[in-house]
Every structure is written in structure tokens, then in C-alpha cells.
C-alpha positions as CSV (number, residue, x, y, z in Angstrom):
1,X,178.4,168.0,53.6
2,X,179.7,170.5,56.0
3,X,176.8,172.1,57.3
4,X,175.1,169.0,58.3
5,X,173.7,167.3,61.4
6,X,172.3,163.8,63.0
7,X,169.4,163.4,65.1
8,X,172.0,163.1,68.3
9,X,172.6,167.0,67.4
10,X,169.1,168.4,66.5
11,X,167.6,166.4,69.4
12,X,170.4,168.4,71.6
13,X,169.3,171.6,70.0
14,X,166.0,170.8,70.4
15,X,166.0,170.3,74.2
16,X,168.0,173.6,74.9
17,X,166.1,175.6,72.5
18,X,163.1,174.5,74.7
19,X,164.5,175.6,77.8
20,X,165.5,172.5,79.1
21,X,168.5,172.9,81.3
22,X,169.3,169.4,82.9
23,X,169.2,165.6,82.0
24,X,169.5,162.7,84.2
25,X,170.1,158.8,83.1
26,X,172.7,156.3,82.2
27,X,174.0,156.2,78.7
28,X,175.1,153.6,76.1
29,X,174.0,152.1,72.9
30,X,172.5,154.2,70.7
31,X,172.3,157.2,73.4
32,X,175.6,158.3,74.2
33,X,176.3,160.6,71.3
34,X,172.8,162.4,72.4
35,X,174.3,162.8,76.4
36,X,177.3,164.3,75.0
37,X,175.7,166.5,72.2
38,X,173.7,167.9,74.7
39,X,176.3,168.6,77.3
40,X,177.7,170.3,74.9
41,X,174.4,172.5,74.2
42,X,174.8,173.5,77.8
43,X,172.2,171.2,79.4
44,X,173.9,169.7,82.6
45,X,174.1,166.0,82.7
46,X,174.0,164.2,85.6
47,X,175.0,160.3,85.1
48,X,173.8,157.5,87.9
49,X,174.4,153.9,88.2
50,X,171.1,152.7,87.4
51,X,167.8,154.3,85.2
52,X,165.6,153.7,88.7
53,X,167.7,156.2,90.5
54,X,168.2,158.1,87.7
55,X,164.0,158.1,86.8
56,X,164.0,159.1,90.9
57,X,166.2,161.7,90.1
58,X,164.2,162.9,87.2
59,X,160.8,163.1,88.7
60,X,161.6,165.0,91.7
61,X,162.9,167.4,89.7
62,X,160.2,168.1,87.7
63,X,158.2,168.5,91.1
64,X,161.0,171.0,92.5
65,X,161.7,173.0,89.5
66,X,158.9,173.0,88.2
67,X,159.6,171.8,84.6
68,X,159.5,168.7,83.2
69,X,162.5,166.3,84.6
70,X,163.9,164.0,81.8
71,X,165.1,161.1,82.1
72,X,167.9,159.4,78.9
73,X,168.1,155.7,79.1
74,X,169.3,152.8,76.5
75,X,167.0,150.5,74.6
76,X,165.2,147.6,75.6
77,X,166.3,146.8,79.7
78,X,167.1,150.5,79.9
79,X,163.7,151.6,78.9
80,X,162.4,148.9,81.3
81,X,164.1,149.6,84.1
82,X,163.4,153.6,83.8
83,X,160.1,152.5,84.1
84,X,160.4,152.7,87.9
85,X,161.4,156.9,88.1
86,X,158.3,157.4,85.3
87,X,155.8,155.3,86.8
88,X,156.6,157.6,90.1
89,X,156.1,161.1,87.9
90,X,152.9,159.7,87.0
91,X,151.4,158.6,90.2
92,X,152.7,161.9,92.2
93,X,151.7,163.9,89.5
94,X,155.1,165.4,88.7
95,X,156.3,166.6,85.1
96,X,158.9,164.0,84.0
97,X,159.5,163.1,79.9
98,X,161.9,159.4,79.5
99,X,163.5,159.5,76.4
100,X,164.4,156.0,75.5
101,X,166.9,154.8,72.3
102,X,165.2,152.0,70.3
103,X,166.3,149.3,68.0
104,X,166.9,150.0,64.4
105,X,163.1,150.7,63.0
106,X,164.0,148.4,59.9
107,X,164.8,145.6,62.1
108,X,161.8,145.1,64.3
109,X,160.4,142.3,65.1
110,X,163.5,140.3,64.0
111,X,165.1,140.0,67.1
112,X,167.0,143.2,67.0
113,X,169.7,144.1,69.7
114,X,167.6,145.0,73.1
115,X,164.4,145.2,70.6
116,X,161.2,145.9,72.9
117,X,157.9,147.9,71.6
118,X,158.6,150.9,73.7
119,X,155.4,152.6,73.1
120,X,153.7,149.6,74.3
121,X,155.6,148.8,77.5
122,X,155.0,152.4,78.4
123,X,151.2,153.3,78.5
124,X,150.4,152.2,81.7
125,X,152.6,154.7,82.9
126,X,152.6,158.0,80.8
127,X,150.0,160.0,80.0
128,X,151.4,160.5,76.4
129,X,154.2,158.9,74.6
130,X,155.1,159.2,70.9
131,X,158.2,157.4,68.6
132,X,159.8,159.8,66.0
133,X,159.8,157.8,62.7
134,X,161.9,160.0,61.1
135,X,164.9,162.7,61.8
136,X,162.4,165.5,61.1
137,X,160.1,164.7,63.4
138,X,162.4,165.3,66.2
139,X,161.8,168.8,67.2
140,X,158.0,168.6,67.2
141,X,158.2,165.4,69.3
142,X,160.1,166.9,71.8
143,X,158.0,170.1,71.9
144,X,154.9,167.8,72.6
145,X,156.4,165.7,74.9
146,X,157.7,168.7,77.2
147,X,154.3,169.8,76.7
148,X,152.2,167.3,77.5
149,X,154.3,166.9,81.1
150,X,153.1,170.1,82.2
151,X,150.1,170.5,80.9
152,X,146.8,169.8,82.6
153,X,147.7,167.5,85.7
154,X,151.4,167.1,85.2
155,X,152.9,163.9,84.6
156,X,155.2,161.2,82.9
157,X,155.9,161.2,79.6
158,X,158.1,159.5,76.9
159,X,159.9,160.0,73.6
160,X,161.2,156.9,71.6
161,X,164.3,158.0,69.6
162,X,165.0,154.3,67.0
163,X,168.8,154.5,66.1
164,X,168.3,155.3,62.4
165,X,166.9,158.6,63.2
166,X,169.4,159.3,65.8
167,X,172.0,158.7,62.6
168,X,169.9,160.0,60.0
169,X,171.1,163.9,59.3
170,X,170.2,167.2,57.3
171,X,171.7,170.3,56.7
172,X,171.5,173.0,59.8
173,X,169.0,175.4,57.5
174,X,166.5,172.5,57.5
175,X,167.1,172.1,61.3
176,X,166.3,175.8,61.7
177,X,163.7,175.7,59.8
178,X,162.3,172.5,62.0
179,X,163.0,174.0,65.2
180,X,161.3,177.1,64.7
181,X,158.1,175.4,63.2
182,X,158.1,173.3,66.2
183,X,158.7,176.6,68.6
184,X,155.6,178.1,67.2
185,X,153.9,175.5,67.1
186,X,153.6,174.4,71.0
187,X,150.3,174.3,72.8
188,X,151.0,175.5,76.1
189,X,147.8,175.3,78.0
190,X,146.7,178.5,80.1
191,X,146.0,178.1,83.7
192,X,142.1,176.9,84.3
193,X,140.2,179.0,87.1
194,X,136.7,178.4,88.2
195,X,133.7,180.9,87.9
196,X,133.6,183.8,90.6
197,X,130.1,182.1,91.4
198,X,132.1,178.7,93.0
199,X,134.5,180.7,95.0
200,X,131.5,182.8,96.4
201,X,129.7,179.0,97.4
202,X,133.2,177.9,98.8
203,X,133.9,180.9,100.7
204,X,130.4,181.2,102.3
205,X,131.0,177.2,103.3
206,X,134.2,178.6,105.0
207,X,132.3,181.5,106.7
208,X,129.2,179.6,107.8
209,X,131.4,176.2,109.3
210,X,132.2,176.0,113.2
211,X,134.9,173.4,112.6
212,X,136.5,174.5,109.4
213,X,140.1,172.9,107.8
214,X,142.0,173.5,105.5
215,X,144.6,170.5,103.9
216,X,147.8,171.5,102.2
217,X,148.8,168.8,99.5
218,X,152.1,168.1,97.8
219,X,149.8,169.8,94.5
220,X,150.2,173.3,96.1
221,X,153.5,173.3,96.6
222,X,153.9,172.2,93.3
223,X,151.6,175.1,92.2
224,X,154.1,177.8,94.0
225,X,150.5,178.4,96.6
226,X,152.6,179.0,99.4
227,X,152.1,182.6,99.8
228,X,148.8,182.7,99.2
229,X,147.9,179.8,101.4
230,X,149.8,181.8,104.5
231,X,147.5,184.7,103.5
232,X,144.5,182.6,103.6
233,X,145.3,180.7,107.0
234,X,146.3,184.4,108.5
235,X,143.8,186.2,106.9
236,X,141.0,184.0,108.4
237,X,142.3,182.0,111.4
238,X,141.4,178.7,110.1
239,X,143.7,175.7,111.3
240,X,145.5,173.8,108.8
241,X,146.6,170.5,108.6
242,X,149.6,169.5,105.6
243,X,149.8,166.0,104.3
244,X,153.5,164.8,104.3
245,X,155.1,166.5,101.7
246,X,152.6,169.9,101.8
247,X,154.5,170.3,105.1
248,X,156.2,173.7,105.0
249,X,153.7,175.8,102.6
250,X,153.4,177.2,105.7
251,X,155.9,176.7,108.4
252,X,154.9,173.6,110.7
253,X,155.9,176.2,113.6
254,X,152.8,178.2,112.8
255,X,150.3,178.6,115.6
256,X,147.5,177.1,113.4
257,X,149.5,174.2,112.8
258,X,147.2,171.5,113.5
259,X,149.7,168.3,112.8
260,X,150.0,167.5,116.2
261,X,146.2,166.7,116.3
262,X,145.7,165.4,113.1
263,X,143.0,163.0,114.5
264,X,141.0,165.3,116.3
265,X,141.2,168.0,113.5
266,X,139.9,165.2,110.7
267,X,137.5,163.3,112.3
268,X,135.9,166.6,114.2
269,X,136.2,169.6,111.0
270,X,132.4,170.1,109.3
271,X,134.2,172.0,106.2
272,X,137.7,171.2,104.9
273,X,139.0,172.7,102.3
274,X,142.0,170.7,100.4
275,X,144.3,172.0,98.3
276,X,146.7,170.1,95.9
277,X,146.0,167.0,98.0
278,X,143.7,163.8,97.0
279,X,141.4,162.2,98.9
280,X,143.4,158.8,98.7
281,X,144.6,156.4,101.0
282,X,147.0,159.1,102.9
283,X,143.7,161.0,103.7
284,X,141.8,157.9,104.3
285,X,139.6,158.3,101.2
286,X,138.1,161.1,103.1
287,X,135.6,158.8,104.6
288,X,134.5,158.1,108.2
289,X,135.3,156.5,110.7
290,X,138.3,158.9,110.4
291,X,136.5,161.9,108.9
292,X,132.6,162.8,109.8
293,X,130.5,161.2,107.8
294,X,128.8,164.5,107.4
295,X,131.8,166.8,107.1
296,X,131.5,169.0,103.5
297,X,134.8,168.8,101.3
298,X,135.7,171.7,99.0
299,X,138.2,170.1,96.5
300,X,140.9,172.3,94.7
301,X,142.6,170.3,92.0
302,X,143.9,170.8,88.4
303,X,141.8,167.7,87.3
304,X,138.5,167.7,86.6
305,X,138.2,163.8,86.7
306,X,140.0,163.6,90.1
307,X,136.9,165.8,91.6
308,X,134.3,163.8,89.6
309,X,135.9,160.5,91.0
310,X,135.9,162.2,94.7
311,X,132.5,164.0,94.7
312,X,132.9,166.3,97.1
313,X,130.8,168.6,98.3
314,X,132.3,171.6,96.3
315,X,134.8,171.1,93.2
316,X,137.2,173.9,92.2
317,X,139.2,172.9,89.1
318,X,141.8,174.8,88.5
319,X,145.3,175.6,89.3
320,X,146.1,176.1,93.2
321,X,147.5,179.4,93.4
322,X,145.3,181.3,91.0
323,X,142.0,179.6,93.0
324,X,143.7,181.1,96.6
325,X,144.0,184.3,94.9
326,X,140.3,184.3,94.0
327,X,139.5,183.0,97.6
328,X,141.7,185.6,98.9
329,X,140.2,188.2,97.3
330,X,136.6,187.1,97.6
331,X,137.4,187.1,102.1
332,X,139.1,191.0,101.7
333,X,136.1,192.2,100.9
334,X,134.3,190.7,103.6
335,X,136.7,189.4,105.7
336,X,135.9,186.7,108.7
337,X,138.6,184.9,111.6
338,X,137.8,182.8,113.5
339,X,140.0,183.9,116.2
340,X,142.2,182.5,119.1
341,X,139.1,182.2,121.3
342,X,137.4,180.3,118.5
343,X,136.4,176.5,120.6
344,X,137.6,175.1,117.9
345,X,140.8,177.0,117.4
346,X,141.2,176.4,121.4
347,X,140.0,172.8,121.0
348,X,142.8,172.4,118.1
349,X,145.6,174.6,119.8
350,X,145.3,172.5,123.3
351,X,145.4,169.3,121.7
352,X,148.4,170.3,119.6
353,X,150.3,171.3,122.8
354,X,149.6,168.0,125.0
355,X,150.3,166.0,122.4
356,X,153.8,168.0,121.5
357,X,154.4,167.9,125.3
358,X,153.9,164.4,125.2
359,X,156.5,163.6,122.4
360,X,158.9,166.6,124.0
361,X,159.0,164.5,126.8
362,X,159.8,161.5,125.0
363,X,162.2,163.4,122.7
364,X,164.5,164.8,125.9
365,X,165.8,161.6,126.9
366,X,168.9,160.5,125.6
367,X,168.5,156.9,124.9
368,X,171.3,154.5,124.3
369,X,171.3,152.4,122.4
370,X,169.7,155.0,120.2
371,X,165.9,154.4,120.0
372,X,164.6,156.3,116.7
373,X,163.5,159.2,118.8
374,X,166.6,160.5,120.2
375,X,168.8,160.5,116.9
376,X,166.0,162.5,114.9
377,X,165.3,164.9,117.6
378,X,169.4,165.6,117.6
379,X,168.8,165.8,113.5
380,X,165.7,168.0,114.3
381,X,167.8,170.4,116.0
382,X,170.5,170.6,113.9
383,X,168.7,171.2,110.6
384,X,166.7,174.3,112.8
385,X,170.1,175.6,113.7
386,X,171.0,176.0,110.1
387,X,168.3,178.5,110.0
388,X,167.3,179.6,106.3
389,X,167.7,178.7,103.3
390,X,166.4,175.6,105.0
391,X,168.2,172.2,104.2
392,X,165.5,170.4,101.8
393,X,165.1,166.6,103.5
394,X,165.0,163.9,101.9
395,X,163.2,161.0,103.8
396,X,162.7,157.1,103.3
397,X,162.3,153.6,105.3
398,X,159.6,152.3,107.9
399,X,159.8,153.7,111.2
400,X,162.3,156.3,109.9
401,X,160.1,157.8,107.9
402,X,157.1,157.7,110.2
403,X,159.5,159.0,112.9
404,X,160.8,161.7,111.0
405,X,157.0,162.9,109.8
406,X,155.9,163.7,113.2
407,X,159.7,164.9,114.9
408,X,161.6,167.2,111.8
409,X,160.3,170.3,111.3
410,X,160.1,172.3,108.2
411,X,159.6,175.8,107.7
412,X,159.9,176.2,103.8
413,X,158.1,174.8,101.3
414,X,159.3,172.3,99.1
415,X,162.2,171.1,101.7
416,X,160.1,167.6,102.4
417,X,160.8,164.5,99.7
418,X,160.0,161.2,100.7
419,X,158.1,157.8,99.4
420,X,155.1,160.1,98.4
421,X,151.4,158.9,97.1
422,X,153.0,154.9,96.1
423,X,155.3,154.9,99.0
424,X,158.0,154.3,97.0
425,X,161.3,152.7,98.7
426,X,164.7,153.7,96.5
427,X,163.9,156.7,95.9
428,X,166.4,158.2,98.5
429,X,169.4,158.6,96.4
430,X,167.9,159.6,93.0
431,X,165.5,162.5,95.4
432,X,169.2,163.8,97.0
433,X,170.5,164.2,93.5
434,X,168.1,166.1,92.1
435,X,167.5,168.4,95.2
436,X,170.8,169.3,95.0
437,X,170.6,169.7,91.1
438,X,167.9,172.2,91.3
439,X,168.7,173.7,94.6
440,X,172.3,174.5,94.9
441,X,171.7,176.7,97.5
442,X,170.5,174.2,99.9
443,X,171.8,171.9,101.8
444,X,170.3,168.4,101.2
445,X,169.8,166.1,104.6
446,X,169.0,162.3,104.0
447,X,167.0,160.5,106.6
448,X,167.1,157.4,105.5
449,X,166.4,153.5,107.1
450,X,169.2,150.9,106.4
451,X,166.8,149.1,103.9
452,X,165.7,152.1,102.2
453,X,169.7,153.4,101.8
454,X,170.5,149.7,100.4
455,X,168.3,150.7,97.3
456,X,170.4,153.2,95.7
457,X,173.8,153.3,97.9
458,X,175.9,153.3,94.9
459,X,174.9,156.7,93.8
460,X,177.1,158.0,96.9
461,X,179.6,157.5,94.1
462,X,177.2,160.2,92.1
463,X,177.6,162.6,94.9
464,X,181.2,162.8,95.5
465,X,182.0,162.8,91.4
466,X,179.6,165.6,91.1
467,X,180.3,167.3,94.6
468,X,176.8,167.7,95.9
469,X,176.4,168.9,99.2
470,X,174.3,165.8,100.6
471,X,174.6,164.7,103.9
472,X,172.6,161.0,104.6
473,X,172.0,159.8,107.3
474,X,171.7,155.9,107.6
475,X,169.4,154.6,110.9
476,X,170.9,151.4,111.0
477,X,169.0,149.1,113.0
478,X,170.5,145.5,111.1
479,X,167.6,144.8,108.4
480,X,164.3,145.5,107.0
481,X,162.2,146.9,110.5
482,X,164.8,145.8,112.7
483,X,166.6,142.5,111.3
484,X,165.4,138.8,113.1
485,X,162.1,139.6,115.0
486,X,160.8,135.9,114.4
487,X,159.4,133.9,117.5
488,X,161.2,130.6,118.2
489,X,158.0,129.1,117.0
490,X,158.6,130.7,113.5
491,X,162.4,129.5,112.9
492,X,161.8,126.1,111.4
493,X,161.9,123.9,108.4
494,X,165.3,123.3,106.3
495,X,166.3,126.4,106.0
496,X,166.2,127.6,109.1
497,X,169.4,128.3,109.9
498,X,169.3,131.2,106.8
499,X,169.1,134.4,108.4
500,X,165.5,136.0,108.5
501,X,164.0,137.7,104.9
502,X,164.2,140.7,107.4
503,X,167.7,140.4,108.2
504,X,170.6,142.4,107.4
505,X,174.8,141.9,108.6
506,X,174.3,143.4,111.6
507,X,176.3,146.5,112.5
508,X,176.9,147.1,108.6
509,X,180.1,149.7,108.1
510,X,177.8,151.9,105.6
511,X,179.7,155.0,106.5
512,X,182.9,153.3,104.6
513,X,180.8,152.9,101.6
514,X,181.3,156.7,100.4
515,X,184.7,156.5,102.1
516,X,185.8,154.5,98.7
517,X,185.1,157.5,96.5
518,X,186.5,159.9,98.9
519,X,183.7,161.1,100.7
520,X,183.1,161.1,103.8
521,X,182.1,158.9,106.4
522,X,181.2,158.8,110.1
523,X,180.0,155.9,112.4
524,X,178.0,157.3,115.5
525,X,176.5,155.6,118.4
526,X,176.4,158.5,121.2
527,X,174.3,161.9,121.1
528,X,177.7,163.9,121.5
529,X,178.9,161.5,118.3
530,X,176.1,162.5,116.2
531,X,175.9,166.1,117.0
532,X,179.9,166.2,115.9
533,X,179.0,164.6,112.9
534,X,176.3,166.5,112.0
535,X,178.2,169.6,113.0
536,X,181.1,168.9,110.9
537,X,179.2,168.2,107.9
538,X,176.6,170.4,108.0
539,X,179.0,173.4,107.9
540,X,181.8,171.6,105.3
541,X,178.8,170.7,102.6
542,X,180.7,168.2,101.0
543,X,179.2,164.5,100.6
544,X,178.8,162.5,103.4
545,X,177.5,159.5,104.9
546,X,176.5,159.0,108.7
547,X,175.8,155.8,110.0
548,X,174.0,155.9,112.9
549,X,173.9,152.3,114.9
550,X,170.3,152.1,116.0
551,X,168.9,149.4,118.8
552,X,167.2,146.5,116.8
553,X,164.4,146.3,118.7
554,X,163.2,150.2,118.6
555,X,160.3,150.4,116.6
556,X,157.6,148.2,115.2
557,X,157.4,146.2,112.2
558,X,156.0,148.1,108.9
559,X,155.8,151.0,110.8
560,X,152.7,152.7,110.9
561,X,151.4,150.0,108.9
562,X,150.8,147.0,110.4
563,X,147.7,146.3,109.4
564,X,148.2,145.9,105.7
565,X,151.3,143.5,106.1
């Protein structure tokens, strides 16, 4: 029959007829006819080494484009290890679908090749999975999935596709015929807003505080609130304070910036009002000793259960922009700022500037061999100098990470990935990719620690094939925290002699790494050796890795997080 088609093809169809654009994974049995079906529909495929990097991959993206990132792996292990990039979706809250090949339905539970009850292995992670059973299910499966990711508070999803459907077929009038029943058919959810009543409560707690705050969360600049959240800060002179990846809604420059006095502006606010954040463990649950115990929260967030499990003062479900533009609204006409002579303004703005004095002054030495400090204020400065479109950063390890939080600087939104609500290590390389991927016009930076790097190094291979202009940077500082940091007292017993579970080869050549795939690769050890570097790639945007030989014994084991190790 001429006119007819397999599942690979109408699952192909399906995607771009949906408006799905790009595909990350690794292919093989029974999903390699599907990858290259769909290239040919016109959906870019990007193939990595391994499903974790390419789940990375695929969950950033859904948090920088702002549709659902999917993710094509093999059966069985495949699925398994994809697990990784959709467990990730799911915790951050970004739009993600994995679609997974399975055994042959006719075959299960006989010990089929890479046989593994995919449904099963995946609810912990997913907010909704579903198997098609049969070739016509396909386009109405995919149509839910993509659905489902976006819908509500976004998340993981996943899509079992057995090999007999992917070889079933039909003719291409039946496929039409699915496709558009499917099309109609989609439940896309309309954006939630709270009554007019609950901004006029939150607004009046805004008006009435001395001390108010307001908390930028990754979930804003997921929601596009950025220019409604500058209009807010402006509008009413309210200091601000981002959480890790909410920094750049509004530019970390910004007078009301209160980052620099985090501390002070969290455990001394009497109103804060957080958007697209969660009162988790990187807000300290919002309890005291680091907040007042009788400071009044007004919650924005998507997700009526995540208010009910927080219960905060005031709960505003609904989505982040279209809540700001009610707040907005509800202030012009009857405005209030607080004003520069505002104590608490003053009280914010002086502690900001002692403490940036503070870390200037650390910052201007040149210290050799490099500390963490001087290497990312030289970064620092040369991302600034690019000016904008801003570079979009891409940040992972212990002290690099917790370095680079407090020393780069960004002035866009959505220009900050790093190990996010799980703090995830690996995620480096799969977060590069898809920055690049879905921001061409960017430059991607990489600040990563040698241990975070080792996770995903081979996908410097992915760069150069697909000529993505990532620079990363590797503080190499021989191991995990700093390499061998035991006492005397702690090298005993028979294996002694094995280097430390914290130990890497010291001085590793990571810079020859991408060298092998014709990249390229620099090995810096001097200010005037990294500012080159950066120089030269920064202006060739063409993959490279910089490995930047950091002293041992600069900073402190766990970083920030000694406590819990």
C-alpha cells in the first residue's frame, strides 16, 4: 500500500503538527526510525552521549522556551537512565515530556529484550504518563502528554511508544483523520487569576508594611513576569531580593537590589511578597530564626496545593504575570513608594553597599595561585563587557557555584541555570546545550567545578558536532571541594595509600578534552592568561573549553553547606 504509514511516521507528524520544534536523547532500538522521521518533519534533533544529559538538556528547555522539552530514549536502561533529566522537570517545575520505546506488548513479562514496566518505573517522577496500545492512539497521546507538561504547574511527563505500534501502519487519510481529531481535541488550560478582592488585601498589606519585600523565584521567569515585576519594584520602591535563578527579572544592578543583604532583608521584612518562588529549603522554609517569626507572606504561585502546604499569610493562585498585572493596576490607581529616604530602603541600600565594598575589596586582588575570587571576578567582567544580548550562564559545582551566586552579575532574565530546587550536579553540559538550542542569539558561558564538569564532559563532543557557541569554564582545583583535605589522623587502615574519595589527578589537562573533536582548548593560570582566553573566545563563539588551574586549598568543603555533610 502506497499511501501508508508506521507509528515512527505519524508519531513524527504528530509532534510537528503540535508545534514541537526540537528533540533531545540518544537513539537505538526501537527508536531510531522515530529520530530520523522526525528530523525529517523538521524538528531539530540534538543527539548526546547519555539520556542524563540529554533529560538535562530537555528540561531546561522547557524552562527557557517555554514549551514542553522532550526527551527520546531506548527501552528498558534507556528509560531508566532518562529518569535523571525527568525527575529534574518535575522537581523545578519545568515542562519536559520523555518518550520512551518499549518492548514488544505481546512479549511482556517473558523476558523480552530491555523489558521494564515503564509506566510503573515512572510515577514517582511525572505528573502524567500514558502507553499507546495501539498505532491510533498515537496522536491523542502525544496531544495529552504535551498538554499535561504545561498545564497547571508545569512538569515531567512521559509517553511509552511498545515497538509493535511503532511498526504497526495505516493509510495517510486515517492519519489525517487522527491527527485532526486529536488537534481539536486538546485541553489547553486558560490562565488562573485570583478575585480582584485578594489583590486589594495583598496590595493594602504592601501599603500598610514598614519593611516590605518582594522575592523573585525561578516560577516568574518562567512566567515571562519580568516586565511587570520591574513595573512593580519602580512603581513602588519596594526592595527585592531574587533567589538564584530569578536573578535578572530585574537586573541585579538595580538600586533596589537587595542581594547583597540578603540576611538583613529576610530576617528584618514584616511583608514579603514572593513570586514564582517556594518557601523550601533555599528560602529556609520561610521560618525564623532566618525570617521573623511574625513577618506576613503573600504567596503567588500557579498551585493551589503549594499555598495550602505553605500557609501563608495571603495565597494568590494564579499565573505570575497576569497576578503583577492585577497588582499593578490595583497601585496606579492609588499609587504608594516608599522612597529613597524610606529607613528601610536606607537600612537595605547601606547594607548592600558595605557588604559589596567588602567583596570589591576582596575581588581587586589578584591572587596567584588563583583563589575562586579572582578568576570569577575576571569572568564577571568579561561577560558585562559583552554588553546585551547577555551571555546566558550556566553554573555548577561547590564553591563555584556559591562563588559565582554572589560575584556574576546578570542583567536579563532567564540568563542564570544552575543545580536549581534538588541541586542537581551534571547538569552542566545537558543546561549548555539546550541554552544554546533555544537561544542562538546568545552566547552560553559555563562556570563549572572540576567535579561538576566530570559529569557530562563528553558532551563537549555535542558542542563542536553541532557548533554551539559554548564557552566552559573548568575551576580546577584537583577533586571534589579541593582533592586530599584529610588530617594525618584520617589516612589509615589498608587502603590508605588509595587517593582520598575527594581526590582527583591533580592538574588534570581538561582543556585537551574538547581539543580531540576540534574544539578548542585553553590552560590558564594568570589573570592576563584568562582574560586572553576569555577574549578570544568570547568574540570567536565557537566551542571551547578553559581550564583554569585553581589553588587546592581555596575554598571550604561542601561549600555553603557544611552543615548538612
Amino acid at each position: 500500500m502506497t499511501d501508508s504509514l508506521d507509528g515512527n511516521v505519524l508519531a513524527a507528524k504528530s509532534f510537528t503538527r503540535f508545534g514541537v520544534t526540537h528533540m533531545f536523547g540518544v537513539v537505538g532500538i526501537p527508536v531510531t526510525s522515530l529520530a530520523n522521521r522526525a528530523v525529517q518533519m523538521g524538528i531539530r534533533f540534538i543527539a548526546l552521549h547519555n539520556e542524563q544529559s540529554a533529560g538535562y538538556a530537555a528540561s531546561a528547555y522547557g524552562y527557557l522556551s517555554g514549551h514542553p522539552g522532550l526527551l527520546l530514549t531506548v527501552s528498558g536502561p534507556g528509560c531508566v537512565h532518562g529518569l535523571a533529566g525527568l525527575s529534574n522537570a518535575m522537581i523545578n517545575t519545568w515542562p519536559m515530556v520523555m518518550i520512551s520505546g518499549s518492548s514488544d506488548q505481546k512479549d511482556s513479562g517473558r523476558g523480552d529484550f530491555q523489558e521494564l514496566d515503564q509506566i510503573e518505573a515512572v510515577k514517582p517522577f511525572s505528573k502524567f504518563s500514558v502507553k499507546a496500545k495501539d498505532i491510533k492512539e498515537i496522536p491523542n497521546c502525544i496531544a495529552r502528554v504535551l498538554d499535561h507538561a504545561v498545564s497547571g504547574r508545569p512538569g515531567g511527563c512521559y509517553l511509552d511508544l511498545p515497538t509493535d505500534v511503532l511498526h504497526q501502519t495505516l493509510t495517510e487519510s486515517e492519519a489525517e483523520k487522527l491527527l485532526a481529531e486529536a488537534e481539536k481535541g486538546r485541553n489547553l488550560e486558560e490562565s488562573i487569576v485570583p478575585p480582584c478582592s485578594e489583590i486589594k488585601k495583598a496590595v493594602g498589606l504592601l501599603r500598610k508594611a514598614q519593611r516590605p519585600l518582594i522575592v523573585l523565584g525561578k516560577g516568574a521567569a518562567y512566567g515571562r513576569a519580568e516586565g511587570e515585576l520591574r513595573k512593580l519594584v519602580e512603581r513602588t520602591g519596594i526592595p527585592f531580593l531574587p533567589t538564584p535563578m530569578g536573578k535578572g527579572l530585574v537586573n541585579d544592578n538595580h538600586e533596589l537590589a537587595a542581594s547583597a543583604a540578603r540576611s538583613l532583608a529576610i530576617g528584618k521584612c514584616d511583608v514579603a511578597l514572593v513570586v514564582g518562588a517556594r518557601l523550601n529549603w533555599l528560602l529556609h522554609f520561610g521560618e525564623s530564626p532566618k525570617w521573623d517569626k511574625d513577618v506576613k507572606f503573600i504567596l503567588v504561585d500557579v498551585c493551589e496545593e503549594e499555598i495550602k502546604l505553605r500557609k501563608p499569610h495571603l495565597g494568590l493562585v494564579g499565573d505570575a504575570k497576569k497576578v503583577l498585572e492585577m497588582i499593578n493596576k490595583e497601585i496606579k490607581d492609588d499609587p504608594f513608594c516608599l522612597g529613597q529616604s524610606h529607613p528601610w530602603v536606607e537600612a537595605v541600600s547601606k547594607k548592600v553597599k558595605d557588604n559589596v565594598s567588602r567583596m570589591e575589596t576582596q575581588l581587586a586582588k589578584d591572587v596567584v595561585p588563583f583563589n575562586f575570587l579572582t578568576p570569577m571576578r575576571i569572568i564577571r567582567d568579561a561577560i558585562l563587557g559583552l554588553g546585551s544580548p547577555a551571555p546566558v550562564v550556566v553554573s555548577e559545582g561547590a564553591n563555584t557555584m556559591d562563588v559565582g551566586r554572589s560575584v556574576l552579575v546578570q542583567t536579563e532574565p532567564r540568563t542564570r541555570l544552575d543545580a536549581g530546587t534538588w541541586g542537581t550536579m551534571g547538569v552542566g553540559l545537558g543546561y549548555c546545550i539546550a541554552a544554546a538550542v533555544s537561544n542562538p542569539e546568545r552566547l552560553v558561558v559555563a562556570v563549572e567545578g572540576d567535579s561538576g564538569f566530570g559529569f557530562s564532559a563528553m558532551e563537549v563532543e555535542t558542542l563542536v558536532r553541532y557548533k554551539l557557541p559554548v564557552v566552559v569554564i573548568v575551576f580546577n582545583n584537583g577533586g571534589v571541594y579541593g582533592g586530599d583535605r584529610r588530617s594525618p589522623e584520617e589516612v589509615t587502615g589498608p587502603f590508605k595509600d588509595d587517593p582520598a574519595p575527594t581526590s582527583f589527578v591533580p592538574g588534570a589537562a581538561y582543556h585537551t578534552l574538547i581539543e580531540a573533536f576540534g574544539g578548542k582548548g585553553y590552560l590558564v593560570g594568570t589573570p592576563d592568561e584568562l582574560k586572553s582566553a576569555l577574549s578570544e573566545s568570547f568574540s570567536t563563539r565557537k566551542p571551547a573549553v578553559i581550564n583554569v588551574i585553581i589553588d587546592p586549598f581555596a575554598g571550604a568543603e561542601s561549600g555553603r553547606m557544611q552543615h548538612k555533610n
